[in-house]
mmJSON file of the N, C-alpha and C atoms, coordinates in Angstrom:
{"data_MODEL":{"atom_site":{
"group_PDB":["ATOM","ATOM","ATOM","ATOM","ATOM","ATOM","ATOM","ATOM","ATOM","ATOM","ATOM","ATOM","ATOM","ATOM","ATOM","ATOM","ATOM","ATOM","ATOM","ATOM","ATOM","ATOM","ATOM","ATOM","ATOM","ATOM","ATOM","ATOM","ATOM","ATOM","ATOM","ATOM","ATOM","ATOM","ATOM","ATOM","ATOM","ATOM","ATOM","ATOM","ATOM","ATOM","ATOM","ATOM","ATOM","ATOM","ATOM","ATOM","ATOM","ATOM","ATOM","ATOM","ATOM","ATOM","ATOM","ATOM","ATOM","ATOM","ATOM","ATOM","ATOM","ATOM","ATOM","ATOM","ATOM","ATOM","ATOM","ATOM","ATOM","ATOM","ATOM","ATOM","ATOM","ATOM","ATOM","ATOM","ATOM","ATOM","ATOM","ATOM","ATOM","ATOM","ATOM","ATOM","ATOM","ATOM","ATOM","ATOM","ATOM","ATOM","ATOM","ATOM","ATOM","ATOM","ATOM","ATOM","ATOM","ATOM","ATOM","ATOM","ATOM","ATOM","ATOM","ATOM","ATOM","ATOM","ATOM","ATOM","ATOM","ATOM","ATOM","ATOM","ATOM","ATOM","ATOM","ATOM","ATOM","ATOM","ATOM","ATOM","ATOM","ATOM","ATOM","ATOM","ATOM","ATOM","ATOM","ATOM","ATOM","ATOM","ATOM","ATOM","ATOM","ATOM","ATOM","ATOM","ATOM","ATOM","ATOM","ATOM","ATOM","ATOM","ATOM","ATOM","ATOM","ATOM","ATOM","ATOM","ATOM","ATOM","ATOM","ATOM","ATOM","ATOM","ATOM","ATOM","ATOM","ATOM","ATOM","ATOM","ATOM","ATOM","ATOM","ATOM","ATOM","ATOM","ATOM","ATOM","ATOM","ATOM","ATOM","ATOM","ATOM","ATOM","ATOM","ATOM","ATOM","ATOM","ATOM","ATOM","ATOM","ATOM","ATOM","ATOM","ATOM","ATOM","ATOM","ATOM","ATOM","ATOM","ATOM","ATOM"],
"id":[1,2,3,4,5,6,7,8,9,10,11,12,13,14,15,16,17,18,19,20,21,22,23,24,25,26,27,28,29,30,31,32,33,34,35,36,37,38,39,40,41,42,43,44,45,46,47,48,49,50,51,52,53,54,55,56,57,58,59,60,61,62,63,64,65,66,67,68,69,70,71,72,73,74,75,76,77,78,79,80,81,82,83,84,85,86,87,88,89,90,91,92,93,94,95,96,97,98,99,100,101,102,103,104,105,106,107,108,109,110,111,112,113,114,115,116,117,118,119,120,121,122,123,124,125,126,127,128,129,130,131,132,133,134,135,136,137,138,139,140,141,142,143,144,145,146,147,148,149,150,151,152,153,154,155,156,157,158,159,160,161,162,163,164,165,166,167,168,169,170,171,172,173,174,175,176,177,178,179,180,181,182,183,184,185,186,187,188,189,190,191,192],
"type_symbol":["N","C","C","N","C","C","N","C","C","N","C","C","N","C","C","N","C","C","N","C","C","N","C","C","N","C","C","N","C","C","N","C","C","N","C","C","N","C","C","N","C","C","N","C","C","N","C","C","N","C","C","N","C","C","N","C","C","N","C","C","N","C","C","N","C","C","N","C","C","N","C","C","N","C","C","N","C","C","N","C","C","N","C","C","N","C","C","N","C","C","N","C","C","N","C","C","N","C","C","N","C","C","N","C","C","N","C","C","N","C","C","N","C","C","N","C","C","N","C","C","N","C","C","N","C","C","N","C","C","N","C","C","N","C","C","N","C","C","N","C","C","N","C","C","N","C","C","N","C","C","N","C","C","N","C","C","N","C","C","N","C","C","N","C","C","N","C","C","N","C","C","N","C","C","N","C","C","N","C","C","N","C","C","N","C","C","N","C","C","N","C","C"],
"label_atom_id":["N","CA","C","N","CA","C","N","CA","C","N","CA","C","N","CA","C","N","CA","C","N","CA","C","N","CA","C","N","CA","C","N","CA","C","N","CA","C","N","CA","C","N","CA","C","N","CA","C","N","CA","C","N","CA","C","N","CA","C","N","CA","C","N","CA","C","N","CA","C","N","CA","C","N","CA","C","N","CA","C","N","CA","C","N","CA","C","N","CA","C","N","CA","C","N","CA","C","N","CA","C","N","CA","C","N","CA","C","N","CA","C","N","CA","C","N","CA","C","N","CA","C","N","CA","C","N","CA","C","N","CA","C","N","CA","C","N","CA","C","N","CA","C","N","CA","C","N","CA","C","N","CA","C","N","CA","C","N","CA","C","N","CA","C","N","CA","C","N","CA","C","N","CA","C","N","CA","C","N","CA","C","N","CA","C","N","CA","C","N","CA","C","N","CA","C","N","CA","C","N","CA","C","N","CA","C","N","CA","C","N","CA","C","N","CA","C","N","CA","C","N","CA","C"],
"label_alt_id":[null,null,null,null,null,null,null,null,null,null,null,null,null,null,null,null,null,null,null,null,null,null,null,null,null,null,null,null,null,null,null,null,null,null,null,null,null,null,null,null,null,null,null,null,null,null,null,null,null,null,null,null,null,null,null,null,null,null,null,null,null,null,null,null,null,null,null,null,null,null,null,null,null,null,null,null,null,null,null,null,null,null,null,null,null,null,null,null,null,null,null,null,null,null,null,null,null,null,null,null,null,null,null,null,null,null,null,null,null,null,null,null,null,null,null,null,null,null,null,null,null,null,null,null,null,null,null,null,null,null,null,null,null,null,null,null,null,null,null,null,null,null,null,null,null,null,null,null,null,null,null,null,null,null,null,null,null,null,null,null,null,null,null,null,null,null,null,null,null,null,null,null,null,null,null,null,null,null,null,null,null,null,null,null,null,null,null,null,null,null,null,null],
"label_comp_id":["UNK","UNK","UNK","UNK","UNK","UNK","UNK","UNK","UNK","UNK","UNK","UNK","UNK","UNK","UNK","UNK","UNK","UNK","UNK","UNK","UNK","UNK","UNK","UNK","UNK","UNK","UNK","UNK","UNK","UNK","UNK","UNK","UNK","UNK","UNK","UNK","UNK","UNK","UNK","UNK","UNK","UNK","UNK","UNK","UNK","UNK","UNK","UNK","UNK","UNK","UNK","UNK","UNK","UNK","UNK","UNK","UNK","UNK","UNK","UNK","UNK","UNK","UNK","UNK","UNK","UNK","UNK","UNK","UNK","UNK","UNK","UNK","UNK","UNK","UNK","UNK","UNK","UNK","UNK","UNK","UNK","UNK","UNK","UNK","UNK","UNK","UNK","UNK","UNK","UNK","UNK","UNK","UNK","UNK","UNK","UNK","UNK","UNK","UNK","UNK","UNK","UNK","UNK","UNK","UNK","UNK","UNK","UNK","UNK","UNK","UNK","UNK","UNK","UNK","UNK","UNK","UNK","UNK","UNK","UNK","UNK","UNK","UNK","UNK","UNK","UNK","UNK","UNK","UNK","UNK","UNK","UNK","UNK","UNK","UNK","UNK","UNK","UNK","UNK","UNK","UNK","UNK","UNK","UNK","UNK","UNK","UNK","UNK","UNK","UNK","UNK","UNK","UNK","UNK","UNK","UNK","UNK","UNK","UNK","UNK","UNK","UNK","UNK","UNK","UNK","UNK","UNK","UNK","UNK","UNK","UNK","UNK","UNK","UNK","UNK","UNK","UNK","UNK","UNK","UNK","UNK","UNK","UNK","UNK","UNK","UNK","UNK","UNK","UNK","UNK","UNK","UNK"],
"label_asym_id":["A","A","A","A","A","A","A","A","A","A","A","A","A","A","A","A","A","A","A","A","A","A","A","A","A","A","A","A","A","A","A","A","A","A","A","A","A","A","A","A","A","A","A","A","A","A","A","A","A","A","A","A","A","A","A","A","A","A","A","A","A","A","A","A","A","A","A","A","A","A","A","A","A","A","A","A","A","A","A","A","A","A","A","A","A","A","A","A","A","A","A","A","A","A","A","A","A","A","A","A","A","A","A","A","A","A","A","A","A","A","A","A","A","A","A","A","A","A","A","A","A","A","A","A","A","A","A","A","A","A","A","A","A","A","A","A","A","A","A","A","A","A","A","A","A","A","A","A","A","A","A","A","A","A","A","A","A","A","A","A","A","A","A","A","A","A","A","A","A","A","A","A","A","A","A","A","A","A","A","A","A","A","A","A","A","A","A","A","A","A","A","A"],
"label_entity_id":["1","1","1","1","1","1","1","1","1","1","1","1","1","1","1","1","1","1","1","1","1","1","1","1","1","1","1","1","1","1","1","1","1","1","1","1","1","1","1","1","1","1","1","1","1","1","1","1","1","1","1","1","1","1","1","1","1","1","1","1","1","1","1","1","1","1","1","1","1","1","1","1","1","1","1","1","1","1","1","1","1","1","1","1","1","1","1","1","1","1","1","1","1","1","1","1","1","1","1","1","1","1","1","1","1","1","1","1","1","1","1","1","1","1","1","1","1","1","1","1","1","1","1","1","1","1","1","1","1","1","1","1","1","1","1","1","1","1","1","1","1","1","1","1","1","1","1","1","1","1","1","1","1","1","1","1","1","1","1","1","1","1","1","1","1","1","1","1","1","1","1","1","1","1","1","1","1","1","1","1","1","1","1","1","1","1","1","1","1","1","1","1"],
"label_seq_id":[1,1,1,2,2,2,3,3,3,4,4,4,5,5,5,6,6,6,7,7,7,8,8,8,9,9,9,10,10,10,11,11,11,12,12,12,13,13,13,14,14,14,15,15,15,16,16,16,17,17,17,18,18,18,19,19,19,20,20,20,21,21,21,22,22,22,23,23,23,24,24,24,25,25,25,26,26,26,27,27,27,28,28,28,29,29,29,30,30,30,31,31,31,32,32,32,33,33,33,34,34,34,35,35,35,36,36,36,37,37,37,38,38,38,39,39,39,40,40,40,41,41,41,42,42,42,43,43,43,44,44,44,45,45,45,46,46,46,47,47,47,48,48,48,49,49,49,50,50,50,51,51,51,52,52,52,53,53,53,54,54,54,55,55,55,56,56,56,57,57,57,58,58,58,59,59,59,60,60,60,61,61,61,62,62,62,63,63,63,64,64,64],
"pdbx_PDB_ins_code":[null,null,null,null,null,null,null,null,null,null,null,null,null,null,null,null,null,null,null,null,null,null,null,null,null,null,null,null,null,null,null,null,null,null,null,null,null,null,null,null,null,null,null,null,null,null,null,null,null,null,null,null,null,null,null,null,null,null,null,null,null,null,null,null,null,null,null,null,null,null,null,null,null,null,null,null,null,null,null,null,null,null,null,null,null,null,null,null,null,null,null,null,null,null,null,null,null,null,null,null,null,null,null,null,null,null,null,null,null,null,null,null,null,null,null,null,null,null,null,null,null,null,null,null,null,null,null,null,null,null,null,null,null,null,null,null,null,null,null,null,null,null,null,null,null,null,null,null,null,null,null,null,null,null,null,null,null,null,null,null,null,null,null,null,null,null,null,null,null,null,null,null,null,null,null,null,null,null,null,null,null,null,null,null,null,null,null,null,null,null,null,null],
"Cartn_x":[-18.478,-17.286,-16.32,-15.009,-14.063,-13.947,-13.495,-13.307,-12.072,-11.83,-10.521,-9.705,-8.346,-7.101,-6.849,-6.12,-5.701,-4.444,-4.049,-2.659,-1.936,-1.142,0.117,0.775,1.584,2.249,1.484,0.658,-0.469,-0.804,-1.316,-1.312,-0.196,0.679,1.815,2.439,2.033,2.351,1.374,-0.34,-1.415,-1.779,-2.513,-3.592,-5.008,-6.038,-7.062,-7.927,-8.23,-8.729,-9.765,-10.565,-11.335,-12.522,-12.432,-13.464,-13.79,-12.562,-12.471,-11.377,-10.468,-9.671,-8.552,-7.412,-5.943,-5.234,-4.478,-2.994,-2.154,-0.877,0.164,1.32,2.215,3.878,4.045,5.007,5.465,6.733,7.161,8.346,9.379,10.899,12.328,12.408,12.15,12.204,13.166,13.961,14.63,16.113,17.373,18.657,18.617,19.797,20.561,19.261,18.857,18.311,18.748,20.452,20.938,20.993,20.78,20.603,19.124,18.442,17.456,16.531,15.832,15.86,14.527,15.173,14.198,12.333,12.469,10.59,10.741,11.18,11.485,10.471,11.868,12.094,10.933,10.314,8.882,7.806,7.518,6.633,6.718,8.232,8.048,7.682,8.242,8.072,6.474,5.915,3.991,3.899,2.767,2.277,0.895,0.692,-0.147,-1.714,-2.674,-3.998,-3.867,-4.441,-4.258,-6.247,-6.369,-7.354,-8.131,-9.029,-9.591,-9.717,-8.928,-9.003,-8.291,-7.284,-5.957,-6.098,-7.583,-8.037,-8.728,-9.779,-10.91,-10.262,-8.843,-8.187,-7.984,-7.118,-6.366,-7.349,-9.033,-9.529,-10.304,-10.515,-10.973,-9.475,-8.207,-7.503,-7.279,-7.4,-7.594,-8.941,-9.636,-11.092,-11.698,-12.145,-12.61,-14.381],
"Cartn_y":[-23.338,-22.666,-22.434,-22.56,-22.22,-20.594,-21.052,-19.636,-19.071,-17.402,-16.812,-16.634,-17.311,-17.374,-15.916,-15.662,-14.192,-14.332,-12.754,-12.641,-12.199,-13.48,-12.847,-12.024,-11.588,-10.657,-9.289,-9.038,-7.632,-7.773,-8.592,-8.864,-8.315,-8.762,-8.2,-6.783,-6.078,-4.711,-3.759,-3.998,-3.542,-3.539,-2.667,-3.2,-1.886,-2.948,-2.586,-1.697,-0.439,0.512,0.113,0.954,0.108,0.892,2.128,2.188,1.789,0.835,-0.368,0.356,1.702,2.103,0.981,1.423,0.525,1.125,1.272,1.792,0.827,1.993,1.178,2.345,1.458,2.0,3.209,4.196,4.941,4.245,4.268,3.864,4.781,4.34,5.276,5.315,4.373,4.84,3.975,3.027,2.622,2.616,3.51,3.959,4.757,5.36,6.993,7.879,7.888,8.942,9.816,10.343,11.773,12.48,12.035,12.403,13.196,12.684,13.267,14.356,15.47,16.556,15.94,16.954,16.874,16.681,17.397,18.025,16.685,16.251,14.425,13.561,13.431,12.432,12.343,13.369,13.523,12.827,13.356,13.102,11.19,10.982,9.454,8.686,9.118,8.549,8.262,8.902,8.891,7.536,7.272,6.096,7.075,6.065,6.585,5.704,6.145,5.197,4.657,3.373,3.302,3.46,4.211,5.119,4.418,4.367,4.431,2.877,2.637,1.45,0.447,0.888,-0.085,-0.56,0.39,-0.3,-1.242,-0.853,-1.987,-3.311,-2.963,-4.875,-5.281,-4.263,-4.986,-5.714,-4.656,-5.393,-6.942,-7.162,-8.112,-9.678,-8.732,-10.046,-10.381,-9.365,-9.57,-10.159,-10.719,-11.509,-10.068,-9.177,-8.285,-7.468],
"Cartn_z":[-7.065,-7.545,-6.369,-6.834,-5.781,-4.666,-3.945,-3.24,-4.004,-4.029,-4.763,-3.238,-3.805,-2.707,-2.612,-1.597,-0.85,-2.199,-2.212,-3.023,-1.691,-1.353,-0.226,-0.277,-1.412,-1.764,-1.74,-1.651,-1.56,-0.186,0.327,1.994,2.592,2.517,2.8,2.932,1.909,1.627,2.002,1.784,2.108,3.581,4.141,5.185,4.887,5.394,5.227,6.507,6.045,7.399,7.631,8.768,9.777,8.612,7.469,6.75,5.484,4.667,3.574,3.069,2.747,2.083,2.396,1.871,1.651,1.854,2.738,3.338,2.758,2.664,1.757,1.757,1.636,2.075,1.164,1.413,0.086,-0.461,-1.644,-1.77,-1.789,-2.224,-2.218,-0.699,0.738,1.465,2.387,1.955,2.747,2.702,2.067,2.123,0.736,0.941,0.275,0.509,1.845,2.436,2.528,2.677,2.406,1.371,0.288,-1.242,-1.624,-0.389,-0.488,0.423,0.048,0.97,2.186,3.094,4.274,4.063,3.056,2.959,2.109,1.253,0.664,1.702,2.22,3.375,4.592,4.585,5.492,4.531,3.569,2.75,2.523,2.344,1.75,3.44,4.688,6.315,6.266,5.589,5.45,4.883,5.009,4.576,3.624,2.551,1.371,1.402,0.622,-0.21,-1.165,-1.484,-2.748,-3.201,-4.524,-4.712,-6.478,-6.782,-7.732,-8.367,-9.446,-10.08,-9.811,-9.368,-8.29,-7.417,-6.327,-5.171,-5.222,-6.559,-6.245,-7.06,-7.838,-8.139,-7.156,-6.535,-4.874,-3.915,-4.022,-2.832,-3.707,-4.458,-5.197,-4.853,-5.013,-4.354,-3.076,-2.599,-0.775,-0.523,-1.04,-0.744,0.097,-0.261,0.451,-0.471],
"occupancy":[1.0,1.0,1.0,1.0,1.0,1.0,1.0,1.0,1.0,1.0,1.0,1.0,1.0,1.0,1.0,1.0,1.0,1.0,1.0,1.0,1.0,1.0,1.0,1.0,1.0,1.0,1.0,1.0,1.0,1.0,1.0,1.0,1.0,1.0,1.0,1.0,1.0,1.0,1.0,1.0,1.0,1.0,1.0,1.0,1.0,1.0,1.0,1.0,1.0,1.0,1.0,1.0,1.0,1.0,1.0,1.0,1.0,1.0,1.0,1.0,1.0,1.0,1.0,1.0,1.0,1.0,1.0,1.0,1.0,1.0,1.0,1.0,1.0,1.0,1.0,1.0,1.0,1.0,1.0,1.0,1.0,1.0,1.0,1.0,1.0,1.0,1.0,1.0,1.0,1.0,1.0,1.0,1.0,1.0,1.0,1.0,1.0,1.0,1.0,1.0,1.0,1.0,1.0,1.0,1.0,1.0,1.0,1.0,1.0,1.0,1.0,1.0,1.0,1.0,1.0,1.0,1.0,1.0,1.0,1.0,1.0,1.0,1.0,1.0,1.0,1.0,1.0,1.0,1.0,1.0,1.0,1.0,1.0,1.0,1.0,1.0,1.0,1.0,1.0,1.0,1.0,1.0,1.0,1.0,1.0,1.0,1.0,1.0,1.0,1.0,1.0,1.0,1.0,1.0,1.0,1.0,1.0,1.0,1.0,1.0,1.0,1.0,1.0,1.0,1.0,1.0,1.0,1.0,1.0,1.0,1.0,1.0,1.0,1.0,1.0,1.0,1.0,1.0,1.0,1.0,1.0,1.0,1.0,1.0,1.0,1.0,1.0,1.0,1.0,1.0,1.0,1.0],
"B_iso_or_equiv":[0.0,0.0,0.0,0.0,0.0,0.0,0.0,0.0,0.0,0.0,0.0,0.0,0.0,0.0,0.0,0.0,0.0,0.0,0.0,0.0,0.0,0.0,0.0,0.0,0.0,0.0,0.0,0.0,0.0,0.0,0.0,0.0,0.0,0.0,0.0,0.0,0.0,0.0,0.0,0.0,0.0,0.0,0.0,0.0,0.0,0.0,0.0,0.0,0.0,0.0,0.0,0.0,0.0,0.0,0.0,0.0,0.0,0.0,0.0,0.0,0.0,0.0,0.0,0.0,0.0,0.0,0.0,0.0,0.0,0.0,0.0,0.0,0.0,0.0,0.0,0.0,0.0,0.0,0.0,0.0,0.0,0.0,0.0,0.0,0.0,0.0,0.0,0.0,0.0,0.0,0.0,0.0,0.0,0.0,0.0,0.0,0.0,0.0,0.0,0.0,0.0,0.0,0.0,0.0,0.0,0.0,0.0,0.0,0.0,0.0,0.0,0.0,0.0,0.0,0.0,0.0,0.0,0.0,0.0,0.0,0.0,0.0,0.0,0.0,0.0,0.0,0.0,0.0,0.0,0.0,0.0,0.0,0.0,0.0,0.0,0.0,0.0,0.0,0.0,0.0,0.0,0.0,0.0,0.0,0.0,0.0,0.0,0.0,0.0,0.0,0.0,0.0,0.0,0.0,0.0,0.0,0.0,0.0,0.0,0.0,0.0,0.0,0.0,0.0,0.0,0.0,0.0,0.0,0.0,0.0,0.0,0.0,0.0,0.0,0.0,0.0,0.0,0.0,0.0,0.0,0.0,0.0,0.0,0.0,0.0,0.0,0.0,0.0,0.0,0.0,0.0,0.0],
"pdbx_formal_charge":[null,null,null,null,null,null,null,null,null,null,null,null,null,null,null,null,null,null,null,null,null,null,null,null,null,null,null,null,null,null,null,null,null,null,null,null,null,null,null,null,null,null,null,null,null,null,null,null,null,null,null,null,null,null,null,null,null,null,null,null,null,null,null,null,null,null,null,null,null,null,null,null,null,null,null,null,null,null,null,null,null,null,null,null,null,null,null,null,null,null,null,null,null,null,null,null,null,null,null,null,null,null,null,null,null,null,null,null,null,null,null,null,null,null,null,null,null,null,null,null,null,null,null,null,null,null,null,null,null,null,null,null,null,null,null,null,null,null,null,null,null,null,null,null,null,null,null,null,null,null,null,null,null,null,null,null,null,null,null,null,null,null,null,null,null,null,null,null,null,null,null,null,null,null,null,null,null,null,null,null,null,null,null,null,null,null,null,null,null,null,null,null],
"auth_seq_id":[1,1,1,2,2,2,3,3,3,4,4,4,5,5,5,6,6,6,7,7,7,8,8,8,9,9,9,10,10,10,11,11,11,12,12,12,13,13,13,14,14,14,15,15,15,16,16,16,17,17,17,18,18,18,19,19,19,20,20,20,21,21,21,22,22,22,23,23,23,24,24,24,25,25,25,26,26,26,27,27,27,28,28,28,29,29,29,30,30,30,31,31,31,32,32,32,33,33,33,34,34,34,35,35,35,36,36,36,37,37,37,38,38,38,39,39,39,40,40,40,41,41,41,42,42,42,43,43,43,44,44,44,45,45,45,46,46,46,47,47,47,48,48,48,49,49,49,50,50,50,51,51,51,52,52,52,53,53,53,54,54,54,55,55,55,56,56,56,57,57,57,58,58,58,59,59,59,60,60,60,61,61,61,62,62,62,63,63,63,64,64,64],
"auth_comp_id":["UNK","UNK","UNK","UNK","UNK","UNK","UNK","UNK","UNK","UNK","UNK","UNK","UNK","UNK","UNK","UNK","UNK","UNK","UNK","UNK","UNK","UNK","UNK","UNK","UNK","UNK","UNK","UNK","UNK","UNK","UNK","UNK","UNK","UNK","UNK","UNK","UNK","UNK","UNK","UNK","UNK","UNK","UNK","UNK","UNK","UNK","UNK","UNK","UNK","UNK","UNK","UNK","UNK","UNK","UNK","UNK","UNK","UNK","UNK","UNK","UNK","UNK","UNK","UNK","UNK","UNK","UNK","UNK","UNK","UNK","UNK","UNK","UNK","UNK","UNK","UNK","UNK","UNK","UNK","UNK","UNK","UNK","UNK","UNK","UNK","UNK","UNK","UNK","UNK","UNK","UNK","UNK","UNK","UNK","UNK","UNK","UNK","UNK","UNK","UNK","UNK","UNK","UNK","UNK","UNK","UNK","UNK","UNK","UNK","UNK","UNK","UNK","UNK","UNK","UNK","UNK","UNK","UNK","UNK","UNK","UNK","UNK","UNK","UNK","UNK","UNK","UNK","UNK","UNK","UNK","UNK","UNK","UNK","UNK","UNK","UNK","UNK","UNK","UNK","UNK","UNK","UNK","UNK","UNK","UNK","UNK","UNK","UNK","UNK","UNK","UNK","UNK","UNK","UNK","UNK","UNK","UNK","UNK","UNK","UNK","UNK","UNK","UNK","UNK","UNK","UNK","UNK","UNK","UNK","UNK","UNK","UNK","UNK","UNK","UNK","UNK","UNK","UNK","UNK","UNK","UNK","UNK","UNK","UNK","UNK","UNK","UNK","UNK","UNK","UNK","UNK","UNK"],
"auth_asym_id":["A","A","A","A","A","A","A","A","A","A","A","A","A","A","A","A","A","A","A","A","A","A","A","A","A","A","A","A","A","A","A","A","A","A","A","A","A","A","A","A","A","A","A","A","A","A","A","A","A","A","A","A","A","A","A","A","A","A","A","A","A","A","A","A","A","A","A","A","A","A","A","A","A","A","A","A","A","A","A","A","A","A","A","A","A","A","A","A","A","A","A","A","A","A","A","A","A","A","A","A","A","A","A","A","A","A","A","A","A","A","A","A","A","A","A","A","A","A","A","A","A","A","A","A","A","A","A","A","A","A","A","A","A","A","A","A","A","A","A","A","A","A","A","A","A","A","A","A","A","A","A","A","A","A","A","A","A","A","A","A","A","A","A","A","A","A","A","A","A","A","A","A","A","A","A","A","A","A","A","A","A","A","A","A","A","A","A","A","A","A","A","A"],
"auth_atom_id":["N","CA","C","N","CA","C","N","CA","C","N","CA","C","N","CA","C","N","CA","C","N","CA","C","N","CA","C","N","CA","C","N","CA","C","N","CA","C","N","CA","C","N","CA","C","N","CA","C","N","CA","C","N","CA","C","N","CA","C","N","CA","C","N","CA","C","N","CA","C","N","CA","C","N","CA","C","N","CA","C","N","CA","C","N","CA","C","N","CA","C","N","CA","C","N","CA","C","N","CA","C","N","CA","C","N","CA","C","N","CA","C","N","CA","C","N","CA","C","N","CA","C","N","CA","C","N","CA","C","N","CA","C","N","CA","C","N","CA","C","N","CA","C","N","CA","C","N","CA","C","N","CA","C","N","CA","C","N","CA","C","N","CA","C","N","CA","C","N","CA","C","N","CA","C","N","CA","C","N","CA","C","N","CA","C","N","CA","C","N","CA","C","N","CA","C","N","CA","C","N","CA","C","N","CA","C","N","CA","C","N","CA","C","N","CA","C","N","CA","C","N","CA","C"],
"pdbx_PDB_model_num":[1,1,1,1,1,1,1,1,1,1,1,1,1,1,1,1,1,1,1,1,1,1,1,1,1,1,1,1,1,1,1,1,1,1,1,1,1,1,1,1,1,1,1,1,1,1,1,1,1,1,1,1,1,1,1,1,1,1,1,1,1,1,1,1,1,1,1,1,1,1,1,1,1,1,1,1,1,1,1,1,1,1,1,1,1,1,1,1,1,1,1,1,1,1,1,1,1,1,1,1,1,1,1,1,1,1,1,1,1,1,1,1,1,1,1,1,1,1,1,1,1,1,1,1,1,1,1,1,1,1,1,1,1,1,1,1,1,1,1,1,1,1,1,1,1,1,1,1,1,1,1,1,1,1,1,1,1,1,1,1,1,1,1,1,1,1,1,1,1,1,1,1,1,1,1,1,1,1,1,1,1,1,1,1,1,1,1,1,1,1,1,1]
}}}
């Protein structure tokens, strides 16, 4: 049986920690940043997990 190809597009956006979780961008975070408040704008500068049933699709397309 074939090997399953990487999804580039999730490669791309994802990276994988050194303990298997998934780091991943927040979104709303790149202009009309003044529209939005300070305690906002900290929160979205974070980078997020992705957690539960979303992770284990994601890591299934990342060959992981």
């Amino acid at each position: 049986m074939p090997k399953q190809k990487t999804h580039k597009g999730l490669s791309k956006r994802v990276k994988v920690t050194a303990t298997g979780r998934l780091k991943r961008r927040r979104c709303c975070g790149s202009h009309l940043m003044s529209g939005k408040s300070a305690k906002r704008r900290r929160r979205i500068a974070g980078s997020s997990t992705i957690t539960g049933a979303m992770a284990k699709t994601a890591k299934i397309h990342l060959g992981k």
